[in-house]
C-alpha positions as CSV (number, residue, x, y, z in Angstrom):
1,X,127.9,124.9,114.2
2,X,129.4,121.6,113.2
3,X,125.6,120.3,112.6
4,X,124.5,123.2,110.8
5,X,128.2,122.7,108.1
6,X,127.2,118.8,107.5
7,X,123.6,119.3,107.3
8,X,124.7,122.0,104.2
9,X,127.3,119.5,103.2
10,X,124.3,116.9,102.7
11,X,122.0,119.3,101.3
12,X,124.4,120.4,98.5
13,X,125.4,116.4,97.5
14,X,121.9,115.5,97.4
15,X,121.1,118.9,94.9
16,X,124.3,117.8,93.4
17,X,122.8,114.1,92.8
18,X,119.1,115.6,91.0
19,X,121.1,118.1,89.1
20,X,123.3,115.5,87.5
21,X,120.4,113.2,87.4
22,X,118.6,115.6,85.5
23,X,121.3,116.0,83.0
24,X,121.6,112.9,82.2
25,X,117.6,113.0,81.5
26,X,117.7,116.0,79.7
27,X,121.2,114.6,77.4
28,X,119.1,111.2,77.1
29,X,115.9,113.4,75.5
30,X,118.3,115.1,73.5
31,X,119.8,112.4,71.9
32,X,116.7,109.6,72.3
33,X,113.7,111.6,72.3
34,X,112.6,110.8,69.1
35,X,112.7,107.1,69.6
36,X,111.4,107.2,73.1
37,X,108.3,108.6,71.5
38,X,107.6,105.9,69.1
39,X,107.5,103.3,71.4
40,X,104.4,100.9,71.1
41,X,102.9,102.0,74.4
42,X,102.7,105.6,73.2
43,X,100.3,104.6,70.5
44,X,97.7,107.6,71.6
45,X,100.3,110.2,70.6
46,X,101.3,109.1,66.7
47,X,97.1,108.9,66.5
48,X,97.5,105.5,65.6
49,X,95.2,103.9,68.6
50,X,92.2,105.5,70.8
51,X,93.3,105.9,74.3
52,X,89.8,104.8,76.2
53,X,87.0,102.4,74.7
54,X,84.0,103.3,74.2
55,X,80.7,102.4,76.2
56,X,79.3,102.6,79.2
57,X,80.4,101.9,82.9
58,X,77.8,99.9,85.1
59,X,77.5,98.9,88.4
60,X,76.7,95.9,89.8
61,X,73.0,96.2,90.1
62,X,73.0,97.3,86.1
63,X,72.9,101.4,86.5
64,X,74.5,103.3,84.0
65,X,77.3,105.2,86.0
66,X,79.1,106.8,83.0
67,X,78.5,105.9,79.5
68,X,80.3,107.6,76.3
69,X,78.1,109.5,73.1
70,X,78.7,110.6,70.2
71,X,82.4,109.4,69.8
């Protein structure tokens, strides 16, 4: 029985631990968001970049493997 009362004892600090984590998250989203989402290495969502080039993908003896058309 003494197992079974710290294995729950663990189990509840360590739900304890991702639910506070995860409120901190959430409070940073809250407040941050916005800025987090403007960052230059979200370009693709503000429209302001393309996310992929492109062309075509070859191998090494010249095939075609995947190649991009019409935008």
């Amino acid at each position: 029985m003494k197992t079974t009362g710290f294995r729950s004892f663990i189990l509840y600090l360590l739900v304890g631990a991702f639910l506070f984590g995860l409120g901190v998250f959430l409070y940073g989203l809250a407040l941050d968001g916005g800025d987090w989402a403007v960052q230059p290495f979200n370009r693709h969502i503000t429209g302001e970049s393309q996310t992929a080039a492109e062309g075509r993908v070859l191998d090494r003896n010249g095939t075609v493997l995947a190649q991009t058309k019409d935008g």
